[in-house]
C-alpha positions as a Markdown table, in Angstrom:
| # | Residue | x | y | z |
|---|---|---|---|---|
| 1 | Unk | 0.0 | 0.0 | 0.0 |
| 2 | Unk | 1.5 | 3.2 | -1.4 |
| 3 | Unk | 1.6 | 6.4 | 1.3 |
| 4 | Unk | -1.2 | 8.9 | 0.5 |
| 5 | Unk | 0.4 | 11.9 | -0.1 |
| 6 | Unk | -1.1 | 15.3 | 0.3 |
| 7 | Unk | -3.8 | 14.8 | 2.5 |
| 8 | Unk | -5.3 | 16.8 | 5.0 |
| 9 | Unk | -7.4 | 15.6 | 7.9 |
| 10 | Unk | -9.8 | 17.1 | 9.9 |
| 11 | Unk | -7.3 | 18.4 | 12.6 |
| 12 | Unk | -4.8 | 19.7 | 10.0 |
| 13 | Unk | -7.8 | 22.2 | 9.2 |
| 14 | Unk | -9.9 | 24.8 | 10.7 |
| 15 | Unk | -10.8 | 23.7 | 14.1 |
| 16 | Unk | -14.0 | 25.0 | 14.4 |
| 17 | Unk | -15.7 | 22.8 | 16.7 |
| 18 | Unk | -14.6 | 22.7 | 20.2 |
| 19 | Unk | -16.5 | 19.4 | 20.8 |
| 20 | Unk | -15.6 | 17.8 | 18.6 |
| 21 | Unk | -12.2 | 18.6 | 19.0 |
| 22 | Unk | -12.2 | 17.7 | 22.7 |
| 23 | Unk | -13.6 | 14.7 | 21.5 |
| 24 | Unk | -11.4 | 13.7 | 19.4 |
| 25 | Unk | -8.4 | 14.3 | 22.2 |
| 26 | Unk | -10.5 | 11.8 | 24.8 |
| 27 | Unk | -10.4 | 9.3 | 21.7 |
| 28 | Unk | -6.8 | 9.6 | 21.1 |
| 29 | Unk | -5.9 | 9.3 | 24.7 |
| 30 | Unk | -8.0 | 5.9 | 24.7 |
| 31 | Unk | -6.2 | 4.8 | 22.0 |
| 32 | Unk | -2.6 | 5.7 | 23.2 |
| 33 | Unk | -3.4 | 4.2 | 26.8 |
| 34 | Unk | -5.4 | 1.1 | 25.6 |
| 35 | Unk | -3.2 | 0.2 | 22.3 |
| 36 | Unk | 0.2 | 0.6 | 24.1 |
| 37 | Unk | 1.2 | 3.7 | 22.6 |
| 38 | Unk | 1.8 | 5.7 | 25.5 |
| 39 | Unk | 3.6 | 2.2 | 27.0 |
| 40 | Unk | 5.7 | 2.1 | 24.3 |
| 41 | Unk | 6.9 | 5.6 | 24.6 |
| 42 | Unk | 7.3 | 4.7 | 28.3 |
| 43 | Unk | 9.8 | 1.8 | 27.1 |
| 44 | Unk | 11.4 | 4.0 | 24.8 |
| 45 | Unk | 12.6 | 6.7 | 27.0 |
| 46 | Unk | 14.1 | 4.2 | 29.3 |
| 47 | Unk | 16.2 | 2.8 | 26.6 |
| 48 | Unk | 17.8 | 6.2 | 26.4 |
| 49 | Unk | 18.1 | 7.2 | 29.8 |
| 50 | Unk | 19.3 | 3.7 | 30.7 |
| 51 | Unk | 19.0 | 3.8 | 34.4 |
| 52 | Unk | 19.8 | 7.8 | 35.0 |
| 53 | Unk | 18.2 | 8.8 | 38.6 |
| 54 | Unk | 19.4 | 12.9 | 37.9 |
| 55 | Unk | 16.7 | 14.9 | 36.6 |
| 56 | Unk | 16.1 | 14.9 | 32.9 |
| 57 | Unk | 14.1 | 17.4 | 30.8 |
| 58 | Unk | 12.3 | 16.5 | 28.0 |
| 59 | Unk | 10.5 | 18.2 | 24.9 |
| 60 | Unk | 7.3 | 16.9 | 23.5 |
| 61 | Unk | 6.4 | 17.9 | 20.1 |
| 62 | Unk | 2.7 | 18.1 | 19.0 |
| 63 | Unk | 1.9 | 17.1 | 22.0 |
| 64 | Unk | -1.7 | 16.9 | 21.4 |
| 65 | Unk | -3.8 | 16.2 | 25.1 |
| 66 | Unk | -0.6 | 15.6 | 26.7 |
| 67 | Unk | -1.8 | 12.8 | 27.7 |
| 68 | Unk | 1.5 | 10.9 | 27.0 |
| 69 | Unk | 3.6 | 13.8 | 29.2 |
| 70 | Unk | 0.7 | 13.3 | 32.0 |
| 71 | Unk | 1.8 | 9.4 | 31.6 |
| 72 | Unk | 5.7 | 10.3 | 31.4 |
| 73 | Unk | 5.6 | 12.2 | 34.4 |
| 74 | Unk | 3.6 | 9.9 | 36.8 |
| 75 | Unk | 6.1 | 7.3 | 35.7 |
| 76 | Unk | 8.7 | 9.2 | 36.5 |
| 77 | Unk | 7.4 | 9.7 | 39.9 |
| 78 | Unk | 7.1 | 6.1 | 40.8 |
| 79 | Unk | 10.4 | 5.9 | 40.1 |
| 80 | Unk | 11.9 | 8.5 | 42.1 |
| 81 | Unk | 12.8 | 10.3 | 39.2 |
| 82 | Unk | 12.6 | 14.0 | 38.0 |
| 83 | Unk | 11.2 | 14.8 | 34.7 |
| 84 | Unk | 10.9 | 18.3 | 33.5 |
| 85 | Unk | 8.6 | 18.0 | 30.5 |
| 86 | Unk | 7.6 | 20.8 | 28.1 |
| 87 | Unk | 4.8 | 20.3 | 26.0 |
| 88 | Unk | 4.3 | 22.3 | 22.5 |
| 89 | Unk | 1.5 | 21.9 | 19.5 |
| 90 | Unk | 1.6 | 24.2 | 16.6 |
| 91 | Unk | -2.6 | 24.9 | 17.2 |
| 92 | Unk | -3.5 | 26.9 | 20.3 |
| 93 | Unk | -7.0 | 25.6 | 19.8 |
| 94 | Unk | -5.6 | 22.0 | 20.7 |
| 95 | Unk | -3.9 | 23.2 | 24.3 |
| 96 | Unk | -7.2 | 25.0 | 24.7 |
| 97 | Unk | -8.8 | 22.0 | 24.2 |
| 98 | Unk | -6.5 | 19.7 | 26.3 |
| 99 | Unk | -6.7 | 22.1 | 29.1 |
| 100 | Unk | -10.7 | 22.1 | 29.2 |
| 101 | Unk | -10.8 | 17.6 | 29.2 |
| 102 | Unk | -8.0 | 17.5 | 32.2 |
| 103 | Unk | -7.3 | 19.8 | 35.0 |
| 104 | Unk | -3.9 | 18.0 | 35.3 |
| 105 | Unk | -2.4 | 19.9 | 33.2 |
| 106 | Unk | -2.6 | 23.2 | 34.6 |
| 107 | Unk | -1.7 | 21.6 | 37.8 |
| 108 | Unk | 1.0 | 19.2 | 36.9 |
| 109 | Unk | 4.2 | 19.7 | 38.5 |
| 110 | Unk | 7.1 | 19.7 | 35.7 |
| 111 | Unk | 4.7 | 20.3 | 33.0 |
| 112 | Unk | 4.8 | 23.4 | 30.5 |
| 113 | Unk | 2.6 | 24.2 | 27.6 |
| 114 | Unk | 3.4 | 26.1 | 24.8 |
| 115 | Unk | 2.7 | 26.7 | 20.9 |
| 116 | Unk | 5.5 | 26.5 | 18.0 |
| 117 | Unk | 5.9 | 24.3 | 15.4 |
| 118 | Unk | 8.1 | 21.9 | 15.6 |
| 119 | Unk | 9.7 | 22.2 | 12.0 |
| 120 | Unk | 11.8 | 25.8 | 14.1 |
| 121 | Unk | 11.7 | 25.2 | 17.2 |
| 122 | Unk | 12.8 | 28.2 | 19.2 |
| 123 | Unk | 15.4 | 26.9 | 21.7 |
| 124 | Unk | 19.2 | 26.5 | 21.5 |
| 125 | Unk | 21.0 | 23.3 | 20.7 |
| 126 | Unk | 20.9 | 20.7 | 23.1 |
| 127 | Unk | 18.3 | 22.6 | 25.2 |
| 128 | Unk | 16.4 | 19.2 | 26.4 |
| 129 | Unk | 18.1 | 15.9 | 27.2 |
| 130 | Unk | 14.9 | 14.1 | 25.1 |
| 131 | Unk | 12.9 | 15.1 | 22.3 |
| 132 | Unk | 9.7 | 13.2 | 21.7 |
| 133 | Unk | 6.9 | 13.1 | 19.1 |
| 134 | Unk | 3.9 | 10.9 | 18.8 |
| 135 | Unk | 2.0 | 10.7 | 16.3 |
| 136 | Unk | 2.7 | 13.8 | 14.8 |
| 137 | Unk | 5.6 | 12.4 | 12.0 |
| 138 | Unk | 2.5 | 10.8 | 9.6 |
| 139 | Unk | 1.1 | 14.4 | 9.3 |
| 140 | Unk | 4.3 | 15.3 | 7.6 |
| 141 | Unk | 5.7 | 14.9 | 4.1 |
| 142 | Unk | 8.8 | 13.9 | 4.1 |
| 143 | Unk | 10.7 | 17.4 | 3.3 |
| 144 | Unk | 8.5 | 18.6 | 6.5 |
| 145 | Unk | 9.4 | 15.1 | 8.3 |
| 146 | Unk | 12.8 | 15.7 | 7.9 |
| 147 | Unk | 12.9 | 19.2 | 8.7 |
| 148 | Unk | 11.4 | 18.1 | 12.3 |
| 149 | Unk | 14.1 | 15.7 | 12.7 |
| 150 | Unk | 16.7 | 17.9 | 12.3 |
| 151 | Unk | 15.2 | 20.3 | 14.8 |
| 152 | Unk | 14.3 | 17.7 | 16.6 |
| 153 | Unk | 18.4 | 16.2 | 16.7 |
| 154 | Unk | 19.4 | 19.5 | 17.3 |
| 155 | Unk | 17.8 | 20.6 | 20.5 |
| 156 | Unk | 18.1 | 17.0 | 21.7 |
| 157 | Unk | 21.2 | 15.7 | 24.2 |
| 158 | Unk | 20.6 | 12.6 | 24.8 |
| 159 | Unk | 17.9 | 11.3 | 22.0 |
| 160 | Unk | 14.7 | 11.6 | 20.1 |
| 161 | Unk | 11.6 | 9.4 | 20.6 |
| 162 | Unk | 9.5 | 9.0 | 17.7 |
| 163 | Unk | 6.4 | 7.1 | 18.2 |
| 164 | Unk | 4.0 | 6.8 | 15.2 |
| 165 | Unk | 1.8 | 4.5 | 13.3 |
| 166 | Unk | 3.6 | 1.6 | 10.5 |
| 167 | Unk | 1.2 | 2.0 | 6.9 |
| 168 | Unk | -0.3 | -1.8 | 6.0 |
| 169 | Unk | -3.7 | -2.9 | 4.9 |
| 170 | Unk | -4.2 | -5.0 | 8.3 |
| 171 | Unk | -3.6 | -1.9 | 10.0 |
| 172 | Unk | -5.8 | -0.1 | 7.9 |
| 173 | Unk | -9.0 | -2.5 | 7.8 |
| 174 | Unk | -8.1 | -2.6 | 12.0 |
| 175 | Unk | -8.7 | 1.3 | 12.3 |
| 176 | Unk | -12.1 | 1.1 | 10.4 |
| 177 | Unk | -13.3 | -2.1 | 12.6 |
| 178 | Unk | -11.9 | -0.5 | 16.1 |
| 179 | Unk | -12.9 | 3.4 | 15.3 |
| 180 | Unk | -16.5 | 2.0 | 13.5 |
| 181 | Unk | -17.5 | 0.7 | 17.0 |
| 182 | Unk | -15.8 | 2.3 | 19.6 |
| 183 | Unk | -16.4 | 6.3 | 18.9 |
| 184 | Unk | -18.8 | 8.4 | 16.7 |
| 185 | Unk | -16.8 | 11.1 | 16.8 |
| 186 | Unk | -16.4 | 12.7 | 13.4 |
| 187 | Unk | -12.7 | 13.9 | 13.4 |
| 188 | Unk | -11.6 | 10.1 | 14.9 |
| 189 | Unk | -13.8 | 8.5 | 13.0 |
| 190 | Unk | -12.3 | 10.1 | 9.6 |
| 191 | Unk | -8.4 | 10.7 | 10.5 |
| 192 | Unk | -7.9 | 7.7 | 12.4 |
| 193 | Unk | -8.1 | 5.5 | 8.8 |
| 194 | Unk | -6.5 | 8.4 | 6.9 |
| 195 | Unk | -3.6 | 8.7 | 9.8 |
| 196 | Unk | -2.6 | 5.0 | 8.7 |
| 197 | Unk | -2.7 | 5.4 | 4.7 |
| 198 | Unk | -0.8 | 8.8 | 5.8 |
| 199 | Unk | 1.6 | 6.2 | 7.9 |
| 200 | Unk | 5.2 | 5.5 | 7.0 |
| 201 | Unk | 6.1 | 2.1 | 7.2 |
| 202 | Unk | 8.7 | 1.3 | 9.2 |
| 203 | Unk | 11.5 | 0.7 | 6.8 |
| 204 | Unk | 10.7 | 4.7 | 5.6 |
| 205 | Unk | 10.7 | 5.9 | 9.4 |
| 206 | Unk | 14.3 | 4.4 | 9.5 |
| 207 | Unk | 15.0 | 6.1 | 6.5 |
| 208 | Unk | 13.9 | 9.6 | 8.1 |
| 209 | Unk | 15.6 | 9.1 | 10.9 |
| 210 | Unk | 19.3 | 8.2 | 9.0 |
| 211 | Unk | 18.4 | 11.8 | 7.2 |
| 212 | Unk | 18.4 | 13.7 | 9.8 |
| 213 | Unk | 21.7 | 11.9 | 11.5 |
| 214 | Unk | 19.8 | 9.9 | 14.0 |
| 215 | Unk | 20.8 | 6.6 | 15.0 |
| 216 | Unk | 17.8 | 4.3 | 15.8 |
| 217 | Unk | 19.0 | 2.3 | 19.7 |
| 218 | Unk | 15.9 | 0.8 | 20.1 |
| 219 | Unk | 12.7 | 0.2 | 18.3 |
| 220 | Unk | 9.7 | -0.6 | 20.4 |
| 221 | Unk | 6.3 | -2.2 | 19.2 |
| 222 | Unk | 3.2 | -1.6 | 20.0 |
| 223 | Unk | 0.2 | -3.6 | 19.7 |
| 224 | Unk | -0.6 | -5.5 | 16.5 |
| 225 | Unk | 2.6 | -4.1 | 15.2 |
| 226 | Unk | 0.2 | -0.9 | 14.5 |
| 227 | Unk | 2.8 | 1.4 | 16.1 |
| 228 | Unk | 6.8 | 2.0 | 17.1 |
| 229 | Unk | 8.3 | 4.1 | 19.1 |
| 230 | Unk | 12.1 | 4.3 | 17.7 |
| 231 | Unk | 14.5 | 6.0 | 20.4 |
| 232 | Unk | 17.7 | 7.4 | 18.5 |
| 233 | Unk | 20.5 | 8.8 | 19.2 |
| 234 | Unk | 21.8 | 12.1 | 17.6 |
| 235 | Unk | 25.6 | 11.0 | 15.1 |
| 236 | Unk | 27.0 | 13.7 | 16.3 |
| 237 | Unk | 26.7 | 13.0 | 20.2 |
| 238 | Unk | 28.1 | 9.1 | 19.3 |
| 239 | Unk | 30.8 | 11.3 | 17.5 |
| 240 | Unk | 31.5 | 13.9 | 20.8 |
| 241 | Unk | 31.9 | 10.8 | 22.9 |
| 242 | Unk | 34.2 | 8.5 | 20.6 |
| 243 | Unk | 36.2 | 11.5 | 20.5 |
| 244 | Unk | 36.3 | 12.3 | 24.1 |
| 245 | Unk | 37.3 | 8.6 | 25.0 |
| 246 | Unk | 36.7 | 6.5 | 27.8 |
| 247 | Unk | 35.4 | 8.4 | 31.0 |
| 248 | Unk | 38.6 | 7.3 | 33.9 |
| 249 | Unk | 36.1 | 8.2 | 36.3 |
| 250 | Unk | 32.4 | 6.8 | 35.0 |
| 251 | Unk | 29.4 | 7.6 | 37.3 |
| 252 | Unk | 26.8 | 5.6 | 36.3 |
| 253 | Unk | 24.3 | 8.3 | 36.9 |
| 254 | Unk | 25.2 | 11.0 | 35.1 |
| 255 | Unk | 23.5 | 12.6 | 32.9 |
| 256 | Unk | 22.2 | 16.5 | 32.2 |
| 257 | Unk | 20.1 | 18.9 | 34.1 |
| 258 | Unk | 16.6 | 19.8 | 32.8 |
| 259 | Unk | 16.8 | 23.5 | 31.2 |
C-alpha cells in the first residue's frame, strides 16, 4: 500500500468545533493508553536514559492532550525520578482543548505548555536531554518530516523518541473495525483511517531518521505491530563521545540537568 500523499485531515484544518475537538483528544488518549502507545513511549525513553536517577528534561512535540507527558511524568514519579517535561503543538486551539478535558495539566508539576511548530523550534541546541513526538511524524511529508528531525536532533542531548503508526492494509481494515465501534466522533472517525494510509512504514521511518543523523538504539512495538516508538541517538553526540574517550572516572548516573 503506497503512502497517501497530500492529504489533510480534519485536525490539519480549521478547528471550528470545540467538541468535537475535545472529543477527538479523549479518543486519542483511549487509544494511546489502551493500544500501548503511551507504554511504548514509556519503554522507549528508558532505553535512552538507561537507568539515570538525575533529573532529565524532556521536549514533546505536538503534544496533542498531553496525555503521554501526564503518563511520562507519573512514571517518572514512581520511580523516584525528576522529569521536566515541556509540551508544544503548533494549534492553540488543541492546548485550549487539552486544558478544558484535564485539569492535570494546569496543575501538573514539571509540566509546560506552549505553541510552536516543531519544523523551528525556538530553543538552542541541546536545550532538552529528550525530544519526543507521537503521532505527529504521519502528518508530515517527508521534506516537513525531515525538517522536524533535524530540529528535533538539534535541541536533543541525549535522544529523540519518535512514536507513530507503521502504513499496512491489516492496519488499515483494523482502524475502520476499532474506530467504526468504539467512537462516533467525526474527526476520529475520519483521521484515524487516513492517519494509517498517511503512515510510513517502518522501513521509511528508519529512512527519516538516518536523514536527519539519527541513530535508531531501540525500536519498540506496540500492539498488532500498529505502532513503534524508535528511540535514536543524535551521530553527532556518538561522534563527541568516541572523540572524548573512555570516561577514567564513569558515574553511572550522570547525565544532564533539565533546562
Amino acid at each position: 500500500m503506497r503512502r497517501l500523499a497530500g492529504a489533510h485531515e480534519l485536525l490539519d484544518g480549521p478547528l471550528d468545533d470545540p467538541a468535537a475537538l475535545r472529543g477527538n483528544l479523549r479518543d486519542l488518549a483511549r487509544v494511546n493508553r489502551w493500544l500501548g502507545g503511551t507504554a511504548a513511549s514509556g519503554r522507549a525513553l528508558e532505553r535512552l536514559l538507561a537507568g539515570r536517577t538525575v533529573p532529565h528534561s524532556l521536549l514533546d512535540v505536538g503534544t496533542g492532550g498531553a496525555d503521554i507527558p501526564l503518563a511520562l511524568l507519573d512514571a517518572a514519579r514512581r520511580r523516584d525520578r525528576t522529569l521536566v517535561v515541556t509540551a508544544v503543538d503548533s494549534r492553540t486551539e488543541v492546548l485550549d482543548a487539552a486544558r478544558a478535558i484535564d485539569p492535570r495539566i494546569g496543575s501538573a508539576q514539571g509540566l509546560e505548555l506552549a505553541v510552536t511548530d516543531g519544523r523551528s523550534l525556538p530553543w538552542p541546541d541541546r536545550s532538552f536531554d529528550v525530544v519526543h513526538a507521537s503521532l505527529l511524524v504521519h502528518h508530515l511529508e517527508p521534506p516537513d518530516a525531515l525538517a522536524f528531525l533535524r530540529e528535533a536532533a538539534r535541541v536533543a542531548r541525549i535522544g529523540v523518541i519518535v512514536n507513530d503508526l507503521v502504513r499496512a492494509r491489516h492496519h488499515l481494515l483494523g482502524a475502520r473495525l476499532l474506530l467504526g465501534v468504539t467512537t462516533r466522533n467525526r474527526y476520529t472517525r475520519h483521521d484515524g483511517p487516513l492517519s494509517v494510509r498517511r503512515a510510513y512504514t517502518l522501513m521509511e521511518l528508519r529512512a527519516l531518521l538516518a536523514g536527519a543523523a539519527l541513530r535508531p538504539v531501540a525500536e519498540v512495538g506496540a500492539f498488532a505491530g500498529h505502532r513503534v516508538a524508535i528511540a535514536a541517538v543524535p551521530m553527532r553526540e556518538l561522534e563527541r563521545r568516541r572523540d572524548a574517550g573512555p570516561d577514567p572516572h564513569p558515574d553511572p548516573d550522570q547525565g544532564s540537568e533539565p533546562s
